[in-house]
N, C-alpha and C positions, 0 to 999 in steps of 0.2 A: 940388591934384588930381594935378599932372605927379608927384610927391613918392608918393599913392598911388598909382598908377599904378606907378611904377619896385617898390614893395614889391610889389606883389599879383605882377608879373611876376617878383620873387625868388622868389615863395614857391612859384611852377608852373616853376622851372628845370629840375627833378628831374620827369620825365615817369614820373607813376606806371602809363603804360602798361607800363613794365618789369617791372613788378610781377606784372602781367595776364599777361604773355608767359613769367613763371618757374612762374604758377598753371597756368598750360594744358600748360604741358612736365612737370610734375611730375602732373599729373593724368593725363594718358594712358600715365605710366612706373606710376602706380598701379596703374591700371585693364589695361594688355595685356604688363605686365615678366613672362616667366614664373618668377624667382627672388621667392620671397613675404617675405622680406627686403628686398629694394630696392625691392617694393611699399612695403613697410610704412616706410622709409625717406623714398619720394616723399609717401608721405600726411602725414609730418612734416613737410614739405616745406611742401607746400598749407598748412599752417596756419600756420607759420611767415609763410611770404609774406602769406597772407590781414591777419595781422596790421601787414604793412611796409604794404599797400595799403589799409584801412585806415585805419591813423596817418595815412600822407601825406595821404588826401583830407579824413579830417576837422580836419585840422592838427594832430593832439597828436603827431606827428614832422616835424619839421623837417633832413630829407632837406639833406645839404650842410651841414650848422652842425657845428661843434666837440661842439656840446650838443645835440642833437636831439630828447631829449626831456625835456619839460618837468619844471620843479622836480626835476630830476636834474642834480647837479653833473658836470664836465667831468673826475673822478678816478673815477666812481662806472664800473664794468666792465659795458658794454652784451652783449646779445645782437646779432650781427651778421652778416646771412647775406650771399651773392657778393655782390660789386658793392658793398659797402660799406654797406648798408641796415642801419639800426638795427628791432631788432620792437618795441623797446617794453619790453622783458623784461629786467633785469635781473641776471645771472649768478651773484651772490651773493643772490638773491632768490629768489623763486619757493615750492617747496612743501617743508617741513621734512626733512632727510634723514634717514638711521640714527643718525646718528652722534649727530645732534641728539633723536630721541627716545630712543636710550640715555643718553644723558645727563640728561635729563627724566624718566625712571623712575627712574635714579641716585640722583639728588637727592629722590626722590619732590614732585615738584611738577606741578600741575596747572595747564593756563597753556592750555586750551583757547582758539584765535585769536589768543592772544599769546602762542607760544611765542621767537618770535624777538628778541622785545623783554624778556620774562623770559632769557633765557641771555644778551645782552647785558650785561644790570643783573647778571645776577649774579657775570659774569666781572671785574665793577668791585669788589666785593665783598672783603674780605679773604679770604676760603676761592677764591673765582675767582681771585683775584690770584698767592694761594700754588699751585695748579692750576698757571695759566698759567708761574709762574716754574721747576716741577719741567718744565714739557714743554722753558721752555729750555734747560734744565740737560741736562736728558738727549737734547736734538734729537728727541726723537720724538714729530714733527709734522710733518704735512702741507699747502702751502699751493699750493689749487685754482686760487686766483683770488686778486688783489693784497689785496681786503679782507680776506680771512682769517688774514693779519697784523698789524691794526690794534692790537688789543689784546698779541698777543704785542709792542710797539714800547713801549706803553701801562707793562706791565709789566714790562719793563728800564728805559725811563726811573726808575720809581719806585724799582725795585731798587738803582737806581746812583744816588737823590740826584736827582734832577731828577723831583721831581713836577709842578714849574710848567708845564713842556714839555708833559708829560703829561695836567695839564690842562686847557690850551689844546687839547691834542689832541682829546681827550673833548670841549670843546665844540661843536669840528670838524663830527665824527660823530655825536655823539647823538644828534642831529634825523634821524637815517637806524637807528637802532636796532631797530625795529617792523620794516627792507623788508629787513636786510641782513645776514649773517654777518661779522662784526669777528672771530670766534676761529678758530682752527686745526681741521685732523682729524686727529683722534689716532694715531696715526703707532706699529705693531708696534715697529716698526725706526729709529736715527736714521738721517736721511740723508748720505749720500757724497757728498764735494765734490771731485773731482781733475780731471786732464786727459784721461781718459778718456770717454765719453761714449755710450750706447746711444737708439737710433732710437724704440723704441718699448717698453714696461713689459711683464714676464710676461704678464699678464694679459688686455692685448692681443693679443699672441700667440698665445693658447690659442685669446681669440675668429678672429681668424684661420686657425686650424689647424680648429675646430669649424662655420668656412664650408663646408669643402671635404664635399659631401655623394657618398651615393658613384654611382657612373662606371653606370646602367642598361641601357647597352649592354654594358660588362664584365660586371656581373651576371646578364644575361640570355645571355651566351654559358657563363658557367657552370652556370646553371640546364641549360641546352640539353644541356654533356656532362656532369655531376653528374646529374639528374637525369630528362632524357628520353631521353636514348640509351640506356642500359640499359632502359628501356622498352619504346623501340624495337627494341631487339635482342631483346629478349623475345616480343617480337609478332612477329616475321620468323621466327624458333623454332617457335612456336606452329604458324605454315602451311606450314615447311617439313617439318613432323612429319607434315602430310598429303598428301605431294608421295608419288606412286609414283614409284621409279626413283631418276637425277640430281637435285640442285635445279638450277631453271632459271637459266639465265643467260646474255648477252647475249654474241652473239660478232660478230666484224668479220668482213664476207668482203670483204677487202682495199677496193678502190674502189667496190663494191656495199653497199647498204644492209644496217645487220644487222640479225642475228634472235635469236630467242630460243630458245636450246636447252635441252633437260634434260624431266624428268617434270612433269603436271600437280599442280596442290594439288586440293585438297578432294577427293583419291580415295580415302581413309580416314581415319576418327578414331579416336587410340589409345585405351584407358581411361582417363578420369577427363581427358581433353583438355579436355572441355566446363569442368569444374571447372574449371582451370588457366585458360582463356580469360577466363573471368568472374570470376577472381580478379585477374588480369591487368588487365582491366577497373576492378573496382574499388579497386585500387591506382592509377590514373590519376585514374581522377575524385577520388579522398582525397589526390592533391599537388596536383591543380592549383586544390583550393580554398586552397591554401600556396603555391604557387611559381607566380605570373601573369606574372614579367616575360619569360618568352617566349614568342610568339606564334604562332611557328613550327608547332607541334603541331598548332595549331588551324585553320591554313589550309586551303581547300578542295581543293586542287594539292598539298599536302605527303602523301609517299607515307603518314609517319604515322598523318594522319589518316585517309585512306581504308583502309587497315588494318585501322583497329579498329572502322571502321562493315563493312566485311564480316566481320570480328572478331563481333562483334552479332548479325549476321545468322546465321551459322552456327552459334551460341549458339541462337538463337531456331528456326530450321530451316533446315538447313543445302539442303535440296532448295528452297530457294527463288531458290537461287543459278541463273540463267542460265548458258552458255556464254559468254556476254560476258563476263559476272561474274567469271570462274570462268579467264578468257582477262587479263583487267584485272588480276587478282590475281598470276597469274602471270608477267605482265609487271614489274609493282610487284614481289615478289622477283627477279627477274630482275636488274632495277636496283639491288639491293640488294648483289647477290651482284657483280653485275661490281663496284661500287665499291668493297668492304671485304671481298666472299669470307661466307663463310658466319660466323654471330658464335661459334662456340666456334673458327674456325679460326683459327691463328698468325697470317695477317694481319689478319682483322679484330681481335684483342685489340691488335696491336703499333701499328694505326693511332689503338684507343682511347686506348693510354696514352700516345700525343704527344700528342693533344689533353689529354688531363689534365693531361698536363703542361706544356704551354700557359697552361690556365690557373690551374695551381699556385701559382706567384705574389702574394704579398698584393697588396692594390689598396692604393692610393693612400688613400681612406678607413680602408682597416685599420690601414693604419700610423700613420697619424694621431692614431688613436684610443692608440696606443701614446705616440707624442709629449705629446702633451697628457697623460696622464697622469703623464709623467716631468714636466714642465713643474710640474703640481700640488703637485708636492713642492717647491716652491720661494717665497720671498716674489713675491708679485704686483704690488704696485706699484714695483716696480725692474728695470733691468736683469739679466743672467745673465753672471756672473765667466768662464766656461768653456761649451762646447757638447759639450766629448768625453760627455758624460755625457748628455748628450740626444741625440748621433747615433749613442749605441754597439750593436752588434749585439743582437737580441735575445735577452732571457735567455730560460728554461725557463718559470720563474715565468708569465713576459709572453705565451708562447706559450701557455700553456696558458688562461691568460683572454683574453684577446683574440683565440685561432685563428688566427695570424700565426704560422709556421715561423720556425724560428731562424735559416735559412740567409736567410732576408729583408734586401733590403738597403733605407735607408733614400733613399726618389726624390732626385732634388737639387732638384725642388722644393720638397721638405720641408723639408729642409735650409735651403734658403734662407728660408723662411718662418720656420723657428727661429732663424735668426742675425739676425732683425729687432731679438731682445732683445741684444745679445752686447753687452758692456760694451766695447769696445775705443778706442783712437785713431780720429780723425778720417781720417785717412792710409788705417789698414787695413781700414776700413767702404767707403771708397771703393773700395779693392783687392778686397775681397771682392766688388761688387757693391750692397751693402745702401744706400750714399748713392747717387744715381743722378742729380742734378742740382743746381742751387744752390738750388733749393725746399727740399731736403730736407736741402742740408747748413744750410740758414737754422734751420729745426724743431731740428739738435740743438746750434747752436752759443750757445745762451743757458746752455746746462749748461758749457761753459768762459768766457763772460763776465761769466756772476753770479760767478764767484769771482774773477775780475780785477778786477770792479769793485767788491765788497768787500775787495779786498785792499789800500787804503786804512785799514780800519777795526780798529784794534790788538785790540780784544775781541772773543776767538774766538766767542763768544757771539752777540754783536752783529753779526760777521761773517757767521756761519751762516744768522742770520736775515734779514738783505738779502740773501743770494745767493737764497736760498727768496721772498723777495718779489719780486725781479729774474724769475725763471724764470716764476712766473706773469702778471707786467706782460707779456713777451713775448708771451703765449701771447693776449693781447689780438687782436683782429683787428682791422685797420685800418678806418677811417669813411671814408665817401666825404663828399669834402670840400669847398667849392668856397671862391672868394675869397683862393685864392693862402695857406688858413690851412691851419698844421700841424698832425699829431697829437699827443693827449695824450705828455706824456714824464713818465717817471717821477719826476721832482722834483717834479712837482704833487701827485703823492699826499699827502694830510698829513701822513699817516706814515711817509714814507721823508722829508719835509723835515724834519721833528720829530727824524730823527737822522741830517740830513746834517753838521751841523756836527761830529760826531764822528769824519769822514774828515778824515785828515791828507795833505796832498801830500806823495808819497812818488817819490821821482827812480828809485829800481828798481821802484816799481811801474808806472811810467813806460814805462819801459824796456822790462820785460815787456808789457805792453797793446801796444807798436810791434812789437816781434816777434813777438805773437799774430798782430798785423794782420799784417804784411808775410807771416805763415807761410800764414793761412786765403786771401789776396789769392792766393798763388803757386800752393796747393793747389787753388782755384776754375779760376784759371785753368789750369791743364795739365790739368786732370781734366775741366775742359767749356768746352775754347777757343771754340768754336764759340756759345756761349750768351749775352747777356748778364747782367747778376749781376741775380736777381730783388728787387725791392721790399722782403719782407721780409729778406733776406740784406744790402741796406742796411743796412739799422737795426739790424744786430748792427756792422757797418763802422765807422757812425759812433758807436756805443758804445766800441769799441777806439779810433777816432779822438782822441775826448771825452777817454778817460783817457792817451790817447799825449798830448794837446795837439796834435795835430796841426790843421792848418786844414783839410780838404778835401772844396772842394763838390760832395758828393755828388747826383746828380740821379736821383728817381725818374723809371721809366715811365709815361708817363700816360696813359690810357683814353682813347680817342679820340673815346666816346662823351660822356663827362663837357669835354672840353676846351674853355675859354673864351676863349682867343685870347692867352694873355699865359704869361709863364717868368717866372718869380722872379729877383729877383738873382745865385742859384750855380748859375744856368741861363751866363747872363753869364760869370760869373767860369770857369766851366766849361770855356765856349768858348775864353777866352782863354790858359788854361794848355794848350788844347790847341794851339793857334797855335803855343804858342810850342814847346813841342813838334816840332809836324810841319809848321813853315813849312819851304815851299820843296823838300820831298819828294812821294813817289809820292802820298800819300795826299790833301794840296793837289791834285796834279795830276787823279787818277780822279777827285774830285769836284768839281770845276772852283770852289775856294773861293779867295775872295780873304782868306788871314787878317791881310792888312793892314787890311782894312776891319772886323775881329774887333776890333782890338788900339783902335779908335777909339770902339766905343759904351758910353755911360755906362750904370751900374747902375742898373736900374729899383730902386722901393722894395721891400723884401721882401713888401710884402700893400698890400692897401688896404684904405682907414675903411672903418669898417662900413658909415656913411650914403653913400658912395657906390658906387651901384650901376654905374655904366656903363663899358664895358672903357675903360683909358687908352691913350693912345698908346706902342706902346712898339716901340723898335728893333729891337731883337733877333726880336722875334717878327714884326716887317714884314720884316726879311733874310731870316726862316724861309720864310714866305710867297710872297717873290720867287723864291727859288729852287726852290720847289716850283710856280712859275708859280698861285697861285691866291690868293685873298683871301678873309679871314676872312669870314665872316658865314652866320646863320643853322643848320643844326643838320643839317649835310651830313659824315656820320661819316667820308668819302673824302677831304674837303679837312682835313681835321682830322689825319688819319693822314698825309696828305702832308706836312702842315706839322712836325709832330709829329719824324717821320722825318728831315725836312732838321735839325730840332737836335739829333737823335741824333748825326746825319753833323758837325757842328760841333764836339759835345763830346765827339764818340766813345764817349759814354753810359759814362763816368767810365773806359775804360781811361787817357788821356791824364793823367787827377788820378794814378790810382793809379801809374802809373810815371812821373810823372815824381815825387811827392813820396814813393814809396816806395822809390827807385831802384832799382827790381824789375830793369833791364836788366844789372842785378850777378849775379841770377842765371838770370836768363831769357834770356839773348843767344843762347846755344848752344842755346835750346829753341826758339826763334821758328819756322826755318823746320819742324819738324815739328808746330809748333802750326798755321801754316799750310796744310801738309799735311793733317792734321784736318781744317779746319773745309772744304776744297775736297772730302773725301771724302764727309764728313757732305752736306753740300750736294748729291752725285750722288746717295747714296742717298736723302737725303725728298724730294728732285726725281723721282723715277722710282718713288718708293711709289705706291701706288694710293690714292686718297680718295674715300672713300663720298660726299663731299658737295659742292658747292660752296663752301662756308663752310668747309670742310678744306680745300678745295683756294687759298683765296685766305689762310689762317692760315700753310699751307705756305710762301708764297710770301714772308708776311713773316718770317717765321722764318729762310729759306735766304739772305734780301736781308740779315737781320742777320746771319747769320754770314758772308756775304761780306763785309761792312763788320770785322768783328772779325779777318775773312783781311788785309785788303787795310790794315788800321792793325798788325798782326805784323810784313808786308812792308815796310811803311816804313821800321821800324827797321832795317831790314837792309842793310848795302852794294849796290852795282848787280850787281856777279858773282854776290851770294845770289839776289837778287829776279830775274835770267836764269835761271841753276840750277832755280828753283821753277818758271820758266814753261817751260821746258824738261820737268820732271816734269808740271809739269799738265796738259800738250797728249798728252801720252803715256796720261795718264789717262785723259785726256776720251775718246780714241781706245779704251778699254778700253769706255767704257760702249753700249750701247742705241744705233744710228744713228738713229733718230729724237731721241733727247733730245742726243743729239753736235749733229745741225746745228742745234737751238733753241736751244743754251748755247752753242756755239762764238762767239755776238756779244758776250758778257760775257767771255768769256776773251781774244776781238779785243780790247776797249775794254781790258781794262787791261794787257795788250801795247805799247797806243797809248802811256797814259800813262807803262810806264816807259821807253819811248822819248823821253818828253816832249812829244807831240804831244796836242793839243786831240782831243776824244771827239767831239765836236760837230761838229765843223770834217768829219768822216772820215765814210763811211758803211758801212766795214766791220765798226765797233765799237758795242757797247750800252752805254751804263751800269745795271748792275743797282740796283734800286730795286724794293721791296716793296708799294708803292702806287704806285694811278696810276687815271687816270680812264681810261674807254674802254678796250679790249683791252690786256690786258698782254701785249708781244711773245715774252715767256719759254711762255705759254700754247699760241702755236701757233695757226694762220689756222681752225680746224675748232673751236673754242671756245665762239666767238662771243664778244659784250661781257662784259669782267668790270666793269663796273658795279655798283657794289654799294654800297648805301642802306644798310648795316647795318653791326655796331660786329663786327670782324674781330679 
């Protein structure tokens, strides 16, 4: 019973109230988003989830497992939305594509319900076979997802003499034939493999550019002088044609109220007035069943309007006008007249043509529509070699279909939305702007490590087609995982084991992989010191690592909502190369670590059995514990994040791995203290941003705690005269910002003042030690707050 018990408690680890809590956020972005796109986006949303919650309750997903869903092997490409949740769905599954009924009409075959099972079988085929061998001959093929490679694997084994491989392969996957795409998409173009690398494909782009809809307040100011002010000016004509004498108009008698001087209107109407009035007339009501977006016209207070309703009236009979009326009227041109002067005269024309000119200008949507069609002319599922030819001025041709003047310049918004495709180096995407953090340098660095990591494999052939498998193994999203187990890695897939044996260890390719790494490590860090390197930018790390040979325990971030009480082994090891590192410096001292007592605990085991369920006892994550003052238990996302936090502070969350076995300090020495610098700046400004939220504002807090921890391990490295120098700048800063947020940070800039003095933080009440979790009021927050207590995953 104790045995069921511990199982039925595994299988509710994973609280599908998560589920519940993404269904209700995505439904009210359905229902009140006013963009009908990100509606339509949350309602994909909703189903998606409905399906995660679902699985979890009825058990056919098993939330936390390597495999999660049933009779789905552990290489097979899941559907996986935030948080690691499997739907159920398949990737290479699901409902037949184009590519797949072109090919079905091709062939003329009829496979109604088993189409996916008939184009399987037939790519086994000798005419599939020969198929599959011209797309590798000629590289043009594309692969979405890792299965779509199976058989392109299938069909070079055979090609080159090894059908047994081949074989064995086929038996692998056949039992999955019916639910999954094994073949490629047929590919215009073969693919490019270099050291260059682009963010996002044409195609993408375009949809990007075709977001931007256009600006209804810009258009509705041109509606206004396009087409109602001539109206208007028209109408003010109309009654000043009946004005005896001066038109009226409003004069100042210095500090006295003014008046309004000149002739009355409606004191004659000329021939054919009436006509013109009621032509006038119906020219308004025939645009503005065309031109609604401005509102102006129509207001009850806008001189316009009342205009053209005594416009009506004197149309209709003009003796029915009152002396009020008639007083009203001629105060409304009066107002007209002092503001712009009479409309055929030099000033009112010269005041029209700057507003026209104003808003002469293409918008933002026009140009766009220009973009994208330059864009059009170009392959879509690839990057773009050059942009001169997408930002270049506009031709004759373009102006003339699109209404966009030539002398138009292209926004640098634009611009930057077009250099999303630009093919270039890693180096000058970050220069540009285009990579913007290690998220996004993660997404393009599989396009330079699919070809390091086929660059093992002597047959260009064979090569081309593992970097193409490589690139979409990446594009996998990670499982939420529990039990201390890892993620799929690409050697499980059948068919990249089916043709690992054909990688030869190669000492320059070696070589290269080490200075890929040491190059993307150096690049990460200068360009976002302040950060630490995201999860998936690991797993491109330890792919370079893998083929460097290098040993280094990489340690992910772990959700503090998911967190079970225990670190893995290269948690450990992690720690200890950081000791040895930074014993007996600034960074020992700020966080008050004994890395003696680091250098003594033994390596938990990398996972534990399956059968047993209950946390072990483990050192390292009781040190964690102690020094975050709190104990594991129960499903308190605060004490999880404290603990969490202290073996960040430990391992230094892999700078300490990467320089010391990169020996990065070779070329970073002379960069420390302005990396420094950095991440103390960055820290004033999302300290002093404004946050809509409380859940912003406690996100902020661990974010600025992590890059002061990333400041204050830079500092270490640094002699005592640098690490004074920096505190000298930094007080100077501090003095630069907000006097309210000066005297709430001045305790963190005290404490480690302390430490590089070498005094105890604790011992001292002038100093804080900054930390991004905490129970009770965080002191960084300020006495007017209140508790930052907070029940929830930050």
């Amino acid at each position: 019973m104790d045995e069921d018990r511990d199982i039925e408690a595994e299988a509710f680890r994973v609280n599908p109230g998560y589920a519940l809590g993404r269904i209700a956020k995505a439904l009210m972005t359905s229902a009140e988003h006013p963009d009908h796109e990100t509606r339509e986006r949350a309602r994909q949303k909703v189903s998606k989830w409905l399906q995660v919650f679902e699985g979890v309750v009825n058990g056919d997903i098993a939330a936390g497992s390597r495999t999660p869903v049933a009779d789905v092997p552990e290489w097979a490409t899941l559907e996986v939305v935030t948080g690691g949740f499997a739907t159920g769905e398949l990737l290479a599954g699901g409902d037949i594509l184009d590519h797949e009924r072109s090919l079905l009409a091709e062939l003329s075959i009829s496979a109604r319900g088993s189409e996916r099972q008939t184009l399987n079988a037939y790519f086994v085929t000798e005419d599939g076979m020969s198929r599959l061998r011209d797309q590798l001959a000629s590289g043009r093929y594309d692969i979405q997802v890792p299965e779509e490679g199976a058989l392109l694997v299938a069909a070079w084994l055979v090609n080159n003499g090894h059908a047994e491989i081949a074989r064995g392969l086929l038996e692998q996957i056949g039992a999955f034939f019916g639910r999954l795409r094994f073949y490629p998409i047929p590919a215009a173009e073969p693919r490019r493999f270099s050291s260059r690398v682009f963010l996002q494909n044409v195609s993408t782009t375009i949809d990007d550019l075709n977001s931007i809809s256009p600006n209804r307040q810009i258009l509705a100011q041109k509606e206004a002088i396009e087409v109602w002010a001539p109206l208007y000016d028209k109408t003010v004509n109309l009654f000043l044609e009946t004005v005896e004498g001066e038109p009226p108009v409003i004069v100042s008698n210095g500090d006295a109220e003014s008046e309004v001087k000149g002739g009355r209107p409606c004191s004659h109407y000329p021939n054919e007035w009436a006509v013109r009035a009621q032509s006038t007339l119906d020219e308004y009501a025939t645009k503005r069943k065309v031109h609604t977006l401005c509102g102006k016209p129509d207001r009850k207070k806008e001189n316009f309007r009342q205009l053209r309703l005594y416009l009506a009236r004197c149309i209709d009979d003009a003796r029915s006008l009152s002396d009020v009326d008639v007083n009203r009227i001629r105060l409304l041109l009066a107002r007209s007249v002092y503001r712009r002067g009479v409309p055929e005269s030099d000033r009112c024309k010269g005041i029209r043509a700057r507003q026209s000119e104003q808003i002469r200008g293409a918008t933002h949507y026009e140009v766009s529509r220009v973009i994208v069609s330059r864009l059009e002319q170009h392959p879509l599922d690839v990057g773009l070699d050059e942009l001169d030819s997408i930002v270049r001025p506009i031709t004759i041709e373009e102006s003339e279909r699109f209404g966009v003047e030539t002398t138009a310049t292209i926004p640098p918004s634009i611009q930057h939305k077009a250099q999303r495709c630009l093919i270039e180096t890693v180096d000058e995407l970050i220069e540009r702007g285009v990579i913007t953090s290690g998220d996004t340098l993660a997404r393009v660095l599989p396009q330079i490590t699919s070809e390091l990591r086929a660059a093992g494999i002597t047959d260009p052939i064979l090569r081309q087609l593992y970097a193409s498998i490589y690139r979409a193994f990446r594009r996998r999203r990670s499982l939420l995982l529990m039990n201390l187990e890892s993620q799929v890695k690409i050697e499980e897939l059948p068919w990249v084991a089916a043709i690992d044996g054909f990688r030869r260890e190669d000492l320059s390719a070696q070589a290269l992989a080490r200075e890929t790494l040491r190059e993307i490590v150096t690049l990460t860090l200068t360009s976002f010191p302040h950060a630490i390197i995201p999860n998936k930018l690991l797993q491109e790390l330890r792919a370079l690592a893998k083929d460097s040979e290098l040993d280094l325990p990489l340690v992910d971030e772990i959700a503090a909502d998911i967190f079970q009480g225990q670190f893995s082994a290269k948690y450990v090891r992690a720690a200890k190369r950081a000791a040895s590192l930074l014993e007996g410096g600034l960074y020992e001292a700020y966080y008050g670590i004994e890395y003696a007592t680091i250098h003594k605990i033994a390596e938990p085991p990398e996972r534990q059995s399956s059968w047993f369920r209950r946390p072990i006892s483990n050192r390292f994550a009781e040190l964690c514990s102690s020094r975050a003052g709190v104990r594991y238990g129960g499903w308190d996302v605060v004490t999880h994040g404290m603990i969490i936090e202290q073996q960040q502070i430990l391992t230094t969350q892999n700078l300490a791995v990467l320089f010391a076995a990169l020996d990065l300090r070779r070329d970073l020495d002379s960069h420390l203290p302005l990396l420094a610098q950095h991440c103390f700046r960055w820290i004033c400004d999302r300290q002093q941003a404004n946050s809509p939220t409380w859940h912003g504002l406690l996100i902020m807090l661990k974010n600025t705690a992590y890059a002061w921890r990333q400041m204050i391990f830079y500092l270490a490295l640094l002699p005592d005269d640098q690490i004074q120098e920096f505190l000298v700048w930094a007080d100077e800063e501090l003095r630069l910002q907000q006097p309210d947020f000066q005297s709430r940070f001045r305790p963190a800039l005290d404490g480690l003042r302390l430490a590089a003095e070498g005094k105890s933080i604790d011992d001292q009440e002038c100093g804080c030690r900054f930390l991004g979790w905490a129970k009770g009021r965080q002191w960084l927050l300020g006495p007017d707050l209140g508790s930052q207590h907070f029940n929830g995953d930050i």
